[in-house]
N, C-alpha and C positions, 0 to 999 in steps of 0.2 A: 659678024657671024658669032664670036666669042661672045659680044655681051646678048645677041638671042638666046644662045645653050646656055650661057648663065643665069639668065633670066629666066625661063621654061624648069631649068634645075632648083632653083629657090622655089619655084612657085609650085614644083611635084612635092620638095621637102613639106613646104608649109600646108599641102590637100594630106599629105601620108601625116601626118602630125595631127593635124585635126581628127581623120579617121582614127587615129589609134586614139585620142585621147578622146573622141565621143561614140562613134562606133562600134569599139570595141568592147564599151560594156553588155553585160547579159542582165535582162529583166528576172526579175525576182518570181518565182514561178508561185502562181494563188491556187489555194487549195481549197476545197467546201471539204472536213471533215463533219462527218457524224456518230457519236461516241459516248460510253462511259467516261465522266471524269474520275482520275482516281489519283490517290497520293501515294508517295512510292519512295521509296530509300529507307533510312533511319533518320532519327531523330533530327541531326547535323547534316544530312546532305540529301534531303527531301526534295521531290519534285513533283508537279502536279502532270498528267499525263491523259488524254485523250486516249481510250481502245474503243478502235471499231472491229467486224469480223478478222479482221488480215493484219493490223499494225498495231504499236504502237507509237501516237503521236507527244514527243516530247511540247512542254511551252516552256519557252524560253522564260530565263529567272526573272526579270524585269516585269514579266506579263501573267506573273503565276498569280499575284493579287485579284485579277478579273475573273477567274476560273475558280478559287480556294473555294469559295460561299457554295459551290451547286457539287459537289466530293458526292458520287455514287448516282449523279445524276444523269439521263443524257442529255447533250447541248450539240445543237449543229454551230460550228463555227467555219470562219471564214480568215487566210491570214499566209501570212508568206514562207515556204518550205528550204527549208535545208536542209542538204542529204549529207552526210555524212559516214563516209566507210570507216566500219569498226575493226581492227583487227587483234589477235590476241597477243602478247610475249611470244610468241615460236612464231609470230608470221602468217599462222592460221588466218582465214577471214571470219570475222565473229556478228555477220552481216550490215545493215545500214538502220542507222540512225538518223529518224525524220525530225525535225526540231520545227516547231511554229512557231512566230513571232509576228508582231504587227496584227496580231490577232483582233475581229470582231466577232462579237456575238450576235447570231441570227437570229437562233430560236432555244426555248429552255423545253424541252419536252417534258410531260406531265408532270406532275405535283408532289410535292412529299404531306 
């Protein structure tokens, strides 16, 4: 009887281990934006940034090289979201920060 519950016990630990270590990840949530690209900061801590009506969409540093070339352009892209809540020094909520990465490029809307 003791080595059945010990037996049964090892083999719950080892199903709850596997679920935490593969179940318990979250899918990376895909988004189709469509947008001006534009350039934003200063000089030293520039960012390239997708605006459509409602947001701005940040891209990540690593993926600003694919966007730099089309600046005042629209481009529908496609690519993985990060939400990120901003808050000020006093605590304040200073709203959410969408950042894209894994980014692809759909489509370039019209021409310069």
């Amino acid at each position: 009887m003791v080595k059945k519950f010990l037996f049964f016990l090892c083999l719950f630990i080892f199903c709850a281990a596997i679920v935490f270590a593969f179940g318990g990840r979250q899918r990376a949530e895909v988004v189709q934006v469509t947008g001006t690209v534009r350039l934003v900061g200063t000089a030293l801590f520039s960012e390239i940034v997708i605006t459509d009506e409602e947001t701005d969409w940040y891209i990540a540093q690593d993926e600003i090289e694919k966007l730099y070339d089309f600046q005042h352009r629209t481009v529908t892209v496609e690519g993985e979201v990060t939400r990120t809540e901003i808050t000020f020094a006093n605590g304040l909520n200073a709203g959410i920060r969408n950042e894209l990465k894994n980014i692809r490029i759909i489509e370039v809307h019209g021409h310069l």
